[in-house]
C-alpha positions in Angstrom: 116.8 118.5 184.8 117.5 118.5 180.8 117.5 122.1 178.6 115.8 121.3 175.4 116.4 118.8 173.7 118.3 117.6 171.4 121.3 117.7 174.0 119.9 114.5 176.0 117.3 111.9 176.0 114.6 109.9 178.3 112.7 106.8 178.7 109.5 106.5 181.1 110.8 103.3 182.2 114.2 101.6 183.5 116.0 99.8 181.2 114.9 95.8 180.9 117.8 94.8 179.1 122.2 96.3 179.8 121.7 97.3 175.7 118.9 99.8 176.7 120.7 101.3 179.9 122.0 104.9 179.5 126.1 105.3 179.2 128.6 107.2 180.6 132.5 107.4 180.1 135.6 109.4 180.5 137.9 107.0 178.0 138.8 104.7 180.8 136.0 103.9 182.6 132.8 102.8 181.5 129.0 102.6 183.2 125.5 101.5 181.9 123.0 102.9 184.4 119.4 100.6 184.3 118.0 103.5 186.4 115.8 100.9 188.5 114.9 102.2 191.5 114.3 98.3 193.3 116.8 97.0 191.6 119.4 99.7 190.7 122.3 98.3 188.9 125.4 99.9 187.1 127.3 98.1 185.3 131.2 98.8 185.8 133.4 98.6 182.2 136.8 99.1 181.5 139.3 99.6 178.5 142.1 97.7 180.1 139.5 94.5 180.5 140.3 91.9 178.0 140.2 88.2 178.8 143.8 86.3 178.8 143.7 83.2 176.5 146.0 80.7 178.1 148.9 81.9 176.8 151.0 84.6 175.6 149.7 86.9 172.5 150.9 85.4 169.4 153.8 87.0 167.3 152.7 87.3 163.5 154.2 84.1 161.9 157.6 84.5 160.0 157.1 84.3 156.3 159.3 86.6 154.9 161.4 83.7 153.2 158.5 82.8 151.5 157.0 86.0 150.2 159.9 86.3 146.6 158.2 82.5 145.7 154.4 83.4 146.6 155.2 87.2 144.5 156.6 84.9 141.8 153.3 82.8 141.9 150.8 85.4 141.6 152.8 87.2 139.2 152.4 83.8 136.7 148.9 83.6 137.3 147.9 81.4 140.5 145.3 82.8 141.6 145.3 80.5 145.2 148.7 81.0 145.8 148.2 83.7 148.7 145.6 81.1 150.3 149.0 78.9 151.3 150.9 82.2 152.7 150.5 81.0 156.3 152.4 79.4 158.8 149.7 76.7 159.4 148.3 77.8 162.8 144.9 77.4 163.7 143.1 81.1 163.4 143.4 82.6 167.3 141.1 85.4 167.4 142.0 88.6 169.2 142.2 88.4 173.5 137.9 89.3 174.3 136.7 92.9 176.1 134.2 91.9 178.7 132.7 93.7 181.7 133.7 93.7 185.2 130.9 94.2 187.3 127.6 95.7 188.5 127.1 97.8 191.7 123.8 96.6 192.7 121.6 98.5 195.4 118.6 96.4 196.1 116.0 98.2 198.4 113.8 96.3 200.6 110.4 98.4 198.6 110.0 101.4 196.6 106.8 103.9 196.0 106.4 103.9 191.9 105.3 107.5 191.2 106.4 109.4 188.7 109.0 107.3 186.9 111.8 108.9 184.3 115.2 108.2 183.2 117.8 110.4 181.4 120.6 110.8 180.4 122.4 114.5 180.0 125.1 114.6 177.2 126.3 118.2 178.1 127.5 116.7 181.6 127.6 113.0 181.1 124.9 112.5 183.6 122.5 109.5 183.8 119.8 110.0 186.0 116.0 108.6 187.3 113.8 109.9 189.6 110.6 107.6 191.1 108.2 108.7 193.7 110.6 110.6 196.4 114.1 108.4 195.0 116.6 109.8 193.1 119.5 108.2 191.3 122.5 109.9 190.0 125.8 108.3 187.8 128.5 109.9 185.9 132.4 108.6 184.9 134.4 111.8 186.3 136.9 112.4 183.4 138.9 114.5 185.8 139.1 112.2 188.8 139.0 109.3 186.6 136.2 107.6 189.1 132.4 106.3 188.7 130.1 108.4 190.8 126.9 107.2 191.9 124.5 109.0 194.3 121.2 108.1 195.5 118.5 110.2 197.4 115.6 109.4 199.1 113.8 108.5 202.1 113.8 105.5 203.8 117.2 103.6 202.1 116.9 100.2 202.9 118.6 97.9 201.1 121.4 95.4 200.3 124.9 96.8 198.0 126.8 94.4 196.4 129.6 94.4 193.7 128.5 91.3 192.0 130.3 90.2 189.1 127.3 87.3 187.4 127.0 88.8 184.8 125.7 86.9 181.5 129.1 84.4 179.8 131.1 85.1 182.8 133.5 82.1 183.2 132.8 79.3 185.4 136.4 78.8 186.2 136.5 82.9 187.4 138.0 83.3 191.1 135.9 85.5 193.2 136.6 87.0 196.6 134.5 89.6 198.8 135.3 91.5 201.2 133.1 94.6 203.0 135.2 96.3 205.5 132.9 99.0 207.4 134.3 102.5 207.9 133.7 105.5 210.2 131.8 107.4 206.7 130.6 103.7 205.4 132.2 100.8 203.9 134.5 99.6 201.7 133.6 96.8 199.4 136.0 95.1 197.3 135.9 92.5 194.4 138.8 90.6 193.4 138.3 88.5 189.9 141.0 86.4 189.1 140.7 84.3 185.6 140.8 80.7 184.9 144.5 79.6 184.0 146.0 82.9 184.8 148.4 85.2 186.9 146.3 87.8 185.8 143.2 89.5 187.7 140.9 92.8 188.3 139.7 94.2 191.6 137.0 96.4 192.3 137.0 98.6 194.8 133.5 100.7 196.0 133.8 103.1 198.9 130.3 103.5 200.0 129.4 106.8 201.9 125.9 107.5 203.7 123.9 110.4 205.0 122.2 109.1 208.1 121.3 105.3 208.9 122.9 102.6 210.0 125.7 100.1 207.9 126.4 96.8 208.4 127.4 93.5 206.9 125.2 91.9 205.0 124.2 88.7 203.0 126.3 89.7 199.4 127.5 92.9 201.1 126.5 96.5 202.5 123.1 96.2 204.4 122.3 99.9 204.6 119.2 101.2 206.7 117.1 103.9 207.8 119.7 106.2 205.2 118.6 109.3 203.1 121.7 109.6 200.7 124.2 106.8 199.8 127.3 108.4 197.6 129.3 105.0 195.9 132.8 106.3 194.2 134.5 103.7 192.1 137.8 101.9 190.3 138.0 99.0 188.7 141.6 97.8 187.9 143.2 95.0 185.8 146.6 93.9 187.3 149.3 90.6 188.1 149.5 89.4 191.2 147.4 91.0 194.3 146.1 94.5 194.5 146.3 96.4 197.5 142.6 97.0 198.5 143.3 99.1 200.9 145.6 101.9 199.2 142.7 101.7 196.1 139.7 103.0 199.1 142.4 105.3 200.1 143.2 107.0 196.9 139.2 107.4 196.8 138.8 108.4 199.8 141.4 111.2 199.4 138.1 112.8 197.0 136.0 113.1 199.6 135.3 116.8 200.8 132.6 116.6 202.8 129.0 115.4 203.6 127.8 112.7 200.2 125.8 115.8 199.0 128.9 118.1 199.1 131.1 115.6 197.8 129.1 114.3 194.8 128.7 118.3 193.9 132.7 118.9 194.1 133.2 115.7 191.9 130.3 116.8 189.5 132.0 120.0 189.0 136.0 118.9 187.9 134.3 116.8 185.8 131.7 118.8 184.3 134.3 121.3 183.1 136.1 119.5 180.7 133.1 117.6 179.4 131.2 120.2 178.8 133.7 122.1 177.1 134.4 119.4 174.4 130.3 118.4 173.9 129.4 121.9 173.8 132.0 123.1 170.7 129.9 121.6 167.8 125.7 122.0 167.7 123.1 120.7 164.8 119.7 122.0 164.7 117.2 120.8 161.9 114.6 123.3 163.4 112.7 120.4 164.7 109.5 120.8 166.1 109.7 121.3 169.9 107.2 119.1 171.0 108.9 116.1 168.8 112.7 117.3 170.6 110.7 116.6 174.0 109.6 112.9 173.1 111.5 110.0 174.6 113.8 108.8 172.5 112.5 105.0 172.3 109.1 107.0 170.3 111.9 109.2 168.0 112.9 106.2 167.0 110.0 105.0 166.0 109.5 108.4 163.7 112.7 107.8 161.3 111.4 111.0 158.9 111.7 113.3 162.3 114.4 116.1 161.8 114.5 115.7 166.3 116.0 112.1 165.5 118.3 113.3 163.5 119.3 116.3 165.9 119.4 114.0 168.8 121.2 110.9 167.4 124.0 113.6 165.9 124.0 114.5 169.6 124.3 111.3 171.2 126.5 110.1 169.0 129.3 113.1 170.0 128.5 112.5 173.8 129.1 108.4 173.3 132.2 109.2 171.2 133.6 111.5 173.9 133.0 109.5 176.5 133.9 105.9 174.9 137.6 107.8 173.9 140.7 108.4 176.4 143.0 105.5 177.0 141.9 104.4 173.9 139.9 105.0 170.8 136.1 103.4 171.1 136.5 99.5 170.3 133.4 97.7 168.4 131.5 98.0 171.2 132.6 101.8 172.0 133.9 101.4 175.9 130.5 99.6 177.0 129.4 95.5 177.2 127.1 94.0 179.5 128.3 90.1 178.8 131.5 88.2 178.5 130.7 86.7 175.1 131.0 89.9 173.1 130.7 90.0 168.9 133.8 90.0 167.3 135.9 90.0 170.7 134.7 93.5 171.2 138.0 94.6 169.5 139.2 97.1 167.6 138.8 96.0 163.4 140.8 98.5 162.3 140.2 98.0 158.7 136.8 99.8 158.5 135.2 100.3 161.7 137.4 102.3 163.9 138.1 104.8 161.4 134.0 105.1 160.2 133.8 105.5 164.5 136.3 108.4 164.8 135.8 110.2 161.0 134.3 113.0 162.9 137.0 113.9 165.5 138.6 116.5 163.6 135.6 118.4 161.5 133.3 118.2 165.2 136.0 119.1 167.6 136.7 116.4 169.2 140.7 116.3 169.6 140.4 113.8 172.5 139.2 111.0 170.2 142.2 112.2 168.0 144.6 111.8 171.0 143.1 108.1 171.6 143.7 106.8 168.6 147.5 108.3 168.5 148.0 107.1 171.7 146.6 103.6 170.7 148.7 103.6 167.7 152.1 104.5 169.7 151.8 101.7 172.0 151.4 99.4 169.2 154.3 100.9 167.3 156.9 98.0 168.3 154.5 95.4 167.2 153.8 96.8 164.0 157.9 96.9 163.4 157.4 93.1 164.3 154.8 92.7 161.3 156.8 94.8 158.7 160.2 92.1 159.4 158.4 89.0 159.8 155.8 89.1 157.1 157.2 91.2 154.6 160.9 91.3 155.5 160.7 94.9 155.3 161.9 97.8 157.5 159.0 100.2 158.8 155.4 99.4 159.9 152.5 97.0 159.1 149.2 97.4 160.7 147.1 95.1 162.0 143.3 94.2 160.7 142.1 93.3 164.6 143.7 94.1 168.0 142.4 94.2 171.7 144.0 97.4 172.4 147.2 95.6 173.9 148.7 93.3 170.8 149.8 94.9 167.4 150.5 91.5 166.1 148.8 90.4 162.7 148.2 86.6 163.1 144.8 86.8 162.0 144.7 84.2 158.6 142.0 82.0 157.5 142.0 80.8 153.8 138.8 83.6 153.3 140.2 86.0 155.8 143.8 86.4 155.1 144.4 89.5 157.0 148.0 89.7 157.3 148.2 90.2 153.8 147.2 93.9 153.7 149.3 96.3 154.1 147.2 99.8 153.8 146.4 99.8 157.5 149.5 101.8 158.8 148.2 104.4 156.3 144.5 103.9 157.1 145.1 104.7 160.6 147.2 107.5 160.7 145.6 109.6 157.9 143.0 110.7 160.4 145.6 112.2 162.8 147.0 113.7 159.5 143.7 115.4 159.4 144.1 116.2 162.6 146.9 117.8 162.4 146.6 119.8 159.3 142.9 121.1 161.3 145.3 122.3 164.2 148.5 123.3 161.7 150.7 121.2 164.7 152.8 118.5 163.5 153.5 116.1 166.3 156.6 114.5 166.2 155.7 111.3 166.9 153.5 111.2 164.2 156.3 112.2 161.5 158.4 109.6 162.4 155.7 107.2 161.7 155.1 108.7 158.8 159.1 108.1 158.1 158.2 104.6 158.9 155.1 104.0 156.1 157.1 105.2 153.8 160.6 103.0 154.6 157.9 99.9 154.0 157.1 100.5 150.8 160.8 101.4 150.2 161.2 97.9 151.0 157.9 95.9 150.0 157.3 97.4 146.8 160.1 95.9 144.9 158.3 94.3 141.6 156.7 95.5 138.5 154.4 95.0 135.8 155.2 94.6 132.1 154.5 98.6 131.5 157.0 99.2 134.2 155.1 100.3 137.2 155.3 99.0 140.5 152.7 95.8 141.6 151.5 95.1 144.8 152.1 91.7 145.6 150.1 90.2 147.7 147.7 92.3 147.8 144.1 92.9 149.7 141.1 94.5 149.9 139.2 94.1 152.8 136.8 91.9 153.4 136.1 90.9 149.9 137.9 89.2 146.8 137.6 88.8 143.0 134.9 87.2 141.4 137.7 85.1 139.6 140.4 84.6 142.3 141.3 84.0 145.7 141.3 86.9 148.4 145.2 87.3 148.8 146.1 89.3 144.8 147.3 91.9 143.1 146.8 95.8 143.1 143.8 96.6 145.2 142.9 99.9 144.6 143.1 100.1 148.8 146.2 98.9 148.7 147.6 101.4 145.6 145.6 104.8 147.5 147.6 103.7 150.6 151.2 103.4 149.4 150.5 107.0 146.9 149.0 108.8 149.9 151.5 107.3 152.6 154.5 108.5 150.2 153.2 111.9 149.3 152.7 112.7 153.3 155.8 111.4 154.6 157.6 113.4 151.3 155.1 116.5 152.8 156.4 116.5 156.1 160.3 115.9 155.3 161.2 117.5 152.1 164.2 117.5 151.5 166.4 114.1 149.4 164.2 111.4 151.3 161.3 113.1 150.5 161.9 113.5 146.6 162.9 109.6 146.8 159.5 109.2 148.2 157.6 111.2 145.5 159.6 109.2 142.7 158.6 106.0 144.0 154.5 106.9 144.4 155.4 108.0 140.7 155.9 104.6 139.8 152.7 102.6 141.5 150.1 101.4 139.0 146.7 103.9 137.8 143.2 102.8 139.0 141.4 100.9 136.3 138.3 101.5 135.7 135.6 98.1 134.2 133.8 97.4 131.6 130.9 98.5 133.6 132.5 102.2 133.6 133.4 101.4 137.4 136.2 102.1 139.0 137.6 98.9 139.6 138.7 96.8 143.3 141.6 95.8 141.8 143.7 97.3 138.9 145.3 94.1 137.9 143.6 93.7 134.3 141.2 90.2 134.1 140.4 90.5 138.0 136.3 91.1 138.5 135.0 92.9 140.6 132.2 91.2 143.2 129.9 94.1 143.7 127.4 93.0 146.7 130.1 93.5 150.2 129.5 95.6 153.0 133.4 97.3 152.5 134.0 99.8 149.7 137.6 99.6 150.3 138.3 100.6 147.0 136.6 104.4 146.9 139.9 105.2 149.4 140.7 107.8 147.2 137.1 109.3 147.0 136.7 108.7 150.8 138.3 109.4 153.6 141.4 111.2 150.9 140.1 114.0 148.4 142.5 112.1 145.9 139.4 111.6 143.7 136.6 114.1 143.6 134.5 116.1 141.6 137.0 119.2 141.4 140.4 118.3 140.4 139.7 114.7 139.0 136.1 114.6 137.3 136.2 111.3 135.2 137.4 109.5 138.0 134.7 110.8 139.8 132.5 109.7 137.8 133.7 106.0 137.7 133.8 106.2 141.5 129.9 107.0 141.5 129.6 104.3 139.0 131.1 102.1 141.6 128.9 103.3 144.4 125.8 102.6 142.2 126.8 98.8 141.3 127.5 98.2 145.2 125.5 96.4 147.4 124.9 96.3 150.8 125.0 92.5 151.0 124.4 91.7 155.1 122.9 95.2 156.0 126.0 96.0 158.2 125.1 99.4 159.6 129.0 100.7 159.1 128.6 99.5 155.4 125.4 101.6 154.9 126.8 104.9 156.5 130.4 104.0 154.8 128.4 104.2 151.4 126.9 107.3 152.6 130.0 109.1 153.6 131.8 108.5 149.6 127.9 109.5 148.5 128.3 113.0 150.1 132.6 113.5 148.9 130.7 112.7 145.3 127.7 115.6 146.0 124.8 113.3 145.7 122.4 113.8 148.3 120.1 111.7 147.4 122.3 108.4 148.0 122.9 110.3 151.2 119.3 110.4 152.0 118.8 107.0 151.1 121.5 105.2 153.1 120.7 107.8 156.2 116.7 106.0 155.6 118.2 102.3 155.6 119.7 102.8 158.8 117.0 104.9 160.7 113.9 102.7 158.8 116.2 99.7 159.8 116.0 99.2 163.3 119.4 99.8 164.4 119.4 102.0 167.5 118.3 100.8 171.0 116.5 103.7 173.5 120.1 104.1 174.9 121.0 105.7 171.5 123.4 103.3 170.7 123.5 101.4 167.8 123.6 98.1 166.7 125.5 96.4 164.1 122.6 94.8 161.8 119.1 95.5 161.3 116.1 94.7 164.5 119.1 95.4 167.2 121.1 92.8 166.3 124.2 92.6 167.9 125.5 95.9 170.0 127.7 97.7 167.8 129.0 101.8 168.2 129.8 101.8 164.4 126.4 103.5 163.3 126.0 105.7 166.7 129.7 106.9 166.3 129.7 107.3 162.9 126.3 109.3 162.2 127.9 112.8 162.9 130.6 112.7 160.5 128.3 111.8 158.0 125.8 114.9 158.8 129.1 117.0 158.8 130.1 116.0 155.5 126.8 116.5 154.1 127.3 120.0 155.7 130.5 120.8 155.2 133.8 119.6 153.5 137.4 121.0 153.8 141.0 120.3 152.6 144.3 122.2 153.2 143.2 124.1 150.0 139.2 124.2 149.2 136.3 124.6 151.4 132.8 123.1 150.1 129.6 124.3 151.6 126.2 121.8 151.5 127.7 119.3 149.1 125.4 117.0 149.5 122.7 118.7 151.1 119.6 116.0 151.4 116.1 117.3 149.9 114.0 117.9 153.0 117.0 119.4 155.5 115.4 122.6 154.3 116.7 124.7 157.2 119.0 124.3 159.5 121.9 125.5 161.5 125.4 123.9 162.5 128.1 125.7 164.7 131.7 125.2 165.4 132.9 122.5 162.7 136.6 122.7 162.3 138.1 122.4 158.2 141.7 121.8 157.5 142.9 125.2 156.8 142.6 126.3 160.2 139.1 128.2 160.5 135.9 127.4 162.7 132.7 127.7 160.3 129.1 128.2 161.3 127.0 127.4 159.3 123.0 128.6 158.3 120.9 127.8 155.4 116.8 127.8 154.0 115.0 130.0 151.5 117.1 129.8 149.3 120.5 130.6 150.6 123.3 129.9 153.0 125.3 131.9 155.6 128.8 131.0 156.9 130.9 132.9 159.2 134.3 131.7 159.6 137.1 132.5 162.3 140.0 131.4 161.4 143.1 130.7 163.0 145.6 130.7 160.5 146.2 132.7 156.9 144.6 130.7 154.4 143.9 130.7 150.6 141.5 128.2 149.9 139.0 127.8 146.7 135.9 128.2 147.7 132.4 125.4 146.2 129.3 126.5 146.9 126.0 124.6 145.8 126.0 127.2 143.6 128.1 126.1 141.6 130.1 129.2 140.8 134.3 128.3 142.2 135.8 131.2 143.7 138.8 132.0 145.8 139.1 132.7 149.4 141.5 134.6 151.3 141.3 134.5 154.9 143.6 136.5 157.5 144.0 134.9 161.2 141.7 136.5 163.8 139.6 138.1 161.3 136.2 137.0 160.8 134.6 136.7 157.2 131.0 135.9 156.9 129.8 134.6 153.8 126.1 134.7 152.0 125.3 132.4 149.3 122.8 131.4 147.3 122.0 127.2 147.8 120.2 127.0 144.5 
């Protein structure tokens, strides 16, 4: 079924719990496959599904009248006065993802013989054979559809959509309805929630090969069958859905027999999934035997290069498939309960970029094209935050969304998130990346550049006592001065944002509004760097820094920009490593451990690489599913450590700007040979990459003329001049 590992994994048991069932995903639709074979159960997700909260979303609260007096505050020295910048609603957390159902085939007996689940990354296949059964599930990214497929003597047994799943409301309305057809059944679930005009419907058309259908107990009794083919949608909506034009838009993808028709929808699909896993590989040279161990016993082996090969593996296939409609939320596109961590939202002010970094370096422009596409429906809203918060034209991001709401309303007295004002620039550097990797400039994405740069035009109106700009209010996520409130002045965040947000929107429109850009990022404040030798979280003089947080908001300009690094700006370098050293990992957050990582490998220090990389595989964080968790011992499902994983392989690997390509920066101590293909830099080439004994070999193919400095581990700088279409392989020397 599998080729060698490390492009899939297996378990020699069906998944006990949803957090251990094998996903699948085309960006819309979601499944977790238990691979039972009594009880088999898939549970049904979607990006759309968020819970209404009794009312409309909020709008973020109108305190741009107040924002000259709370500047003037700060400004004298009150150090609380951002903690009464609020309109005095009680905090109304973001609208909740949950799931919408299971399809659940319960058969009368089964033979246990020979039991194995896996799960196929290279065609998003979750599979799990038992004695003479055989179960099949994939998300068709081309027909936008679950598939499920069983073989098997003898099917007897009860289907059911059922939607108890653990949380779900008591107050949910439920209908059923099993209409039987000349190929099967139709079975339809309508949900409709508590105090709502809003609802979901699920519609499963249910095909068999031989046997007998009828209507049973909770749905489809099925008898005497040797295939059963289940194709289906799940949609969120007002008012009633038409059941019956859902079955017949899945019907209209049937071609044949179940067998025939599970093959033609295997194939549509398995093009263009394919094609995206398969542009990036990372081999460790792992032991063969330890690539063909289940992955619930790599785990268990955190020093195994095979871990490492498959987790860099699953994490690409989860990414891919949790991306589409939308970039992967907390939870990437998968929940098996209604009372999901954190809403199961998007926090956009670390996690969703540490999920996507490694879209553009691994080839993965579909992530890339979720988050834009997330971002442009959100546009308006963000307007709404510049004018009513700031009374400034342009856009404000917010620090939590459900995918639907741009709104920033989020404000406790320790959580004052409408107060930061980096996010528009957080959010759309990656698609900057993205863009200088391809050389296209979308125009969507310059006019929201135009837009960053109009705010600060607007917000960044007051200035220090030297004559350079402040930013006021001012903050860096999640943390605060040892000495003040959260809500302060110049967070190095907040200062890397406006410089790098001005510079690219003066890049992409030179001409007079770009040279008024340019003059104004002349203006903002320098980092400061502590007594410690540190470079500081805030460059507002007297303002401590509180060292043990999960966030390292302030290395911005280290990581994800090249603003600071070894190269061009050395001292602050070096106070940026400083401020690496002094941090702490305070609750053991998985996203805070790799995030350290990621700024470890920009600085070329591979051993803080190789530490952070031990915390989180010695930690406990990844279930047999390969997803991740978001503390240590599997606590809480979290994608931010499964997503998140490649990019910081990749950068130990390989490291690119418009103008300089670095080869093993931060290269950790026993990655003694290896082998990655297909990574993508910002100048426009593809580079494979070998290294061991002693030396490295990169062949690049580039797209575009480029004229890049070369870093090599080395040591030695040098310059490189590529010519598109020509390929250039390099041999170097790695010590």
């Amino acid at each position: 079924m599998l080729p060698e590992h490390p492009h899939g994994t297996w378990e020699p048991t069906p998944a006990g719990r949803w957090e251990d069932a094998f996903l699948s995903g085309n960006g819309r639709h979601g499944a977790l496959v238990f691979g039972d074979p009594h009880d088999d159960r898939v549970i049904v997700t979607h990006h759309s599904l968020v819970r209404p909260d009794g009312g409309p979303p909020p709008r973020p609260p109108a305190l741009a009248a107040q924002l000259p007096a709370l500047q003037d505050r700060l400004l004298s020295g009150d150090v609380d006065a951002a903690e009464r910048f609020t309109d005095g609603r009680d905090l109304r957390w973001v609208r909740a993802f949950h799931p919408a159902f299971q399809v659940r085939f319960v058969r009368d007996s089964v033979v246990w013989r020979g039991y194995r689940r896996a799960v196929d990354f290279a065609t998003g296949v979750a599979e799990a054979r038992c004695g003479g059964w055989h179960g099949r599930a994939f998300v068709s990214r081309a027909d936008d559809v679950v598939v499920q497929y069983v073989t098997g003597p003898g099917l007897d047994g009860e289907l059911s959509l059922d939607h108890r799943l653990a949380g779900v409301p008591g107050g949910l309305g439920v209908g059923r309805a099993v209409v039987l057809t000349a190929q099967g059944a139709q079975l339809t679930l309508r949900c409709r929630y508590p105090d709502s005009d809003l609802a979901y419907t699920g519609v499963t058309l249910a095909l068999t090969h031989g046997g007998r259908t009828s209507v049973g107990a909770t749905g489809l009794r099925v008898e005497g069958a040797d295939g059963l083919l289940l194709l289906t949608r799940v949609s969120r909506h007002l008012g009633e859905l038409d059941a019956g034009t859902e079955a017949a838009g899945l019907a209209a993808l049937v071609t044949g027999d179940p067998a025939t028709t599970y093959a033609d929808l295997l194939v549509r699909h398995e093009e263009p999934h394919r094609a995206a896993y398969e542009r990036v590989t990372f081999d460790l040279n792992a032991p063969r035997a330890e690539r063909g161990l289940p992955g619930s016993t790599l785990i268990e082996r955190p020093g195994s290069h095979a871990l490492l090969e498959r987790l860099f593996a699953a994490g690409r296939y989860h990414l891919l498939s949790a991306s589409g409609a939308l970039p992967p939320r907390l939870t990437g596109l998968w929940t098996g309960e209604w009372d999901t961590a954190w809403s199961g939202a998007f926090t956009t002010d670390a996690n969703l970029n540490l999920q996507t970094a490694s879209a553009a370096a691994c080839a993965l422009p579909e992530v890339s094209e979720a988050q834009g596409a997330f971002i442009q429906v959100q546009l308006a809203d963000w307007r709404d935050n510049a004018r009513e918060i700031f009374g400034a034209r342009g856009i404000v991001a917010p620090a939590h969304t459900d995918g639907e709401s741009g709104h920033a309303y989020h404000f406790q007295r320790e959580w004052p998130m409408h107060l930061w004002t980096a996010g528009a620039d957080w959010l759309l550097a990656p698609l900057v990346e993205q863009a200088e990797t391809t050389g296209t400039r979308p125009a969507w994405l310059a006019a929201a550049l135009t837009e960053v740069a109009l705010f600060y035009e607007d917000f960044l109106t007051r200035t220090a006592p030297d004559g350079r700009l402040v930013i006021v209010p001012s903050y860096s996520p999640e943390n605060r001065p040892a000495n003040a409130s959260w809500g302060t002045l110049n967070a190095t965040m907040d200062i890397a944002a406006a410089r790098h947000a001005l510079r690219t929107a003066a890049d992409w429109h030179p001409g007079p509004d770009g040279e008024r850009w340019n003059a104004l990022a002349d203006r903002l404040p320098d980092y400061r760097v502590n007594a410690e030798g540190a470079l500081a979280e805030w460059a507002w003089p007297d303002l401590d820094d509180s060292y043990d947080h999960r966030h390292l908001s302030h290395l911005y300009p280290v990581w994800p920009h090249h603003e600071i690094n070894p190269y061009t700006t050395p001292e602050w370098a070096k106070a940026a490593h400083r401020a690496l050293e002094l941090r702490g990992a305070e609750n053991g957050s998985a996203h805070g451990h790799l995030h350290h990582a990621l700024i470890a490998a920009r600085l070329r220090d591979p051993g803080r690489v190789a530490d952070a990389l031990r915390q989180v595989l010695t930690g406990d964080y990844f279930h047999p599913s390969l997803m991740s968790a978001h503390y240590p011992r599997r606590d809480v499902y979290n994608a931010d450590a499964a997503h998140t994983l490649p990019a910081l392989l990749t950068e130990s690997l390989v490291q690119s700007t418009p103008d300089r390509l670095v080869l093993l920066p931060a290269l950790p101590a026993d990655w003694r040979r290896g082998a990655v293909s297909g990574l993508r830099t910002r100048f426009g080439a593809r580079v494979d990459l070998t290294w061991g004994g002693g030396t490295c070999t990169a062949v690049l193919r580039p797209d575009r003329d480029a004229d890049v400095d070369l870093k090599t581990p080395a040591g030695g700088p040098g310059r490189l001049r590529l010519t598109a279409g020509a390929v250039r392989e390099l041999t170097l020397r790695t010590r």
